[in-house]
N, C-alpha and C positions, 0 to 999 in steps of 0.2 A: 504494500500500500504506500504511493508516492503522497506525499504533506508537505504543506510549508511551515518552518517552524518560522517563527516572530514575538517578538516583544511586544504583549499585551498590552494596551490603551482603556482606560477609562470605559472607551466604551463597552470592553470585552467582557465587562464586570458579570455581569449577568449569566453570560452564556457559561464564563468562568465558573461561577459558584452553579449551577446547574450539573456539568460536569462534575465536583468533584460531588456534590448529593448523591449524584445515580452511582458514580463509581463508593462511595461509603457502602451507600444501601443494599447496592446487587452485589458488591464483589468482597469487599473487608469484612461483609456481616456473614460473612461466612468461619469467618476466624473472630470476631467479638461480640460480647450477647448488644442487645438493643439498646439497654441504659449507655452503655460508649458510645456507639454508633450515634443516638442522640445528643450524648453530650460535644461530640467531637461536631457535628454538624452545626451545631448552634454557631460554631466559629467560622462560618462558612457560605453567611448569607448575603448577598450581593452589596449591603453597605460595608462588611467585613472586608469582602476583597479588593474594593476599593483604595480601603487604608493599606491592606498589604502593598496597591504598587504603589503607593507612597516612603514604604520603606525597602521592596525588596526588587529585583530584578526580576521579574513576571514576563516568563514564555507562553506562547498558546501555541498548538500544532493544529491546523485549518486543513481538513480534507472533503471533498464536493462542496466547499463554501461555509463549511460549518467549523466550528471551534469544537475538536474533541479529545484533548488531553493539554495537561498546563502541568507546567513547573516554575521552581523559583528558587532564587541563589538570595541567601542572607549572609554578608559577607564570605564565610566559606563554610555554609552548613546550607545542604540541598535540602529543601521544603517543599509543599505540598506537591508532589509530582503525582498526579492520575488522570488516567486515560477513562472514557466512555466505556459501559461496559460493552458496547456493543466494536468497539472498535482497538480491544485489546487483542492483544497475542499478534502482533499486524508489526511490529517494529516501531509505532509512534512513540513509547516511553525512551525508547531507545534513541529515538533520535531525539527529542528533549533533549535526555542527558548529555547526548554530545554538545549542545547549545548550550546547556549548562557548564560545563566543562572547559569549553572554547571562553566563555565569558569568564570563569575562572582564573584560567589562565595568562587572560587579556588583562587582568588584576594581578597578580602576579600573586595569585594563590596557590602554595605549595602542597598542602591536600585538601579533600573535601570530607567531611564528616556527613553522615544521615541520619535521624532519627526513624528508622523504618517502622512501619508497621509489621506485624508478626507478617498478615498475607504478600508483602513486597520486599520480605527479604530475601528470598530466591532469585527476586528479578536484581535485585542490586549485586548478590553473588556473582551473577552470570558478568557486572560489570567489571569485577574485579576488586568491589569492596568487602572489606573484612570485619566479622564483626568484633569489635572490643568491649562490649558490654551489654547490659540491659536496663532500663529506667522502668519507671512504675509509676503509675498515680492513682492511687488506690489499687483495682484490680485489673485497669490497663498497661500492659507491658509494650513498651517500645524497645526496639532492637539496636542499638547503638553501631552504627559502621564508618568506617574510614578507607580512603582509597587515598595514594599519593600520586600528584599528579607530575611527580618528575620522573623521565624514565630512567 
């Protein structure tokens, strides 16, 4: 599946926070019960992402004209990355991260850290990140990983 990846706009806000709802609801609720799933979505509704691209670097990946996966660089910890469920497994997360990565780099950021979710950290493996730990907040567990970005 060919995409353009780009740097998300104000206006993208919407289509943004719709994506990453359907990918919580269909795809992470498979690895966390509903009270997460809830709580993590509340941070996620179209005025929230607004303020995100006021502090982070916001990608969106556009395929038939639609916005279906988005990431985001905070200095050098990769955040919200997810794909449509309908248009996963297709290489979009993948090319994100190289956006992400490229923009990194272009800062002169010597690794990236992730805070994964349990269901994405298989796909961060596959990138070359390793986990170094685990976080919690209450009974959600985040995957802690780092990749270095010198070869």
């Amino acid at each position: 599946m060919a995409c353009e990846i780009r740097r998300a706009s104000e206006a993208d806000a919407e289509a943004i926070s719709g994506v990453i709802l359907a990918a919580l609801r269909e795809t992470n609720a498979k690895d966390y019960p509903p009270h997460i799933i809830d709580r993590v979505a509340e941070n996620f509704n179209p005025a929230a992402v607004r303020k995100l691209l006021d502090s982070r670097a916001v990608f969106v990946a556009i395929y038939d004209g639609r916005i279906v996966g988005t990431a985001s660089l905070d200095d050098a910890v990769v955040r919200t990355v997810f794909v449509s469920p309908s248009a996963q497994r297709r290489g979009i997360g993948a090319s994100l991260m190289a956006a992400i990565e490229h923009a990194a780099m272009a800062r002169g950021v010597a690794s990236l850290s992730v805070p994964s979710s349990v269901t994405a950290q298989r796909f961060y493996e596959k990138l070359g990140f390793n986990v170094v730990g685990d976080s919690f907040y209450g009974d959600e567990r985040t995957v802690i990983m780092e990749r270095s970005l010198i070869p």
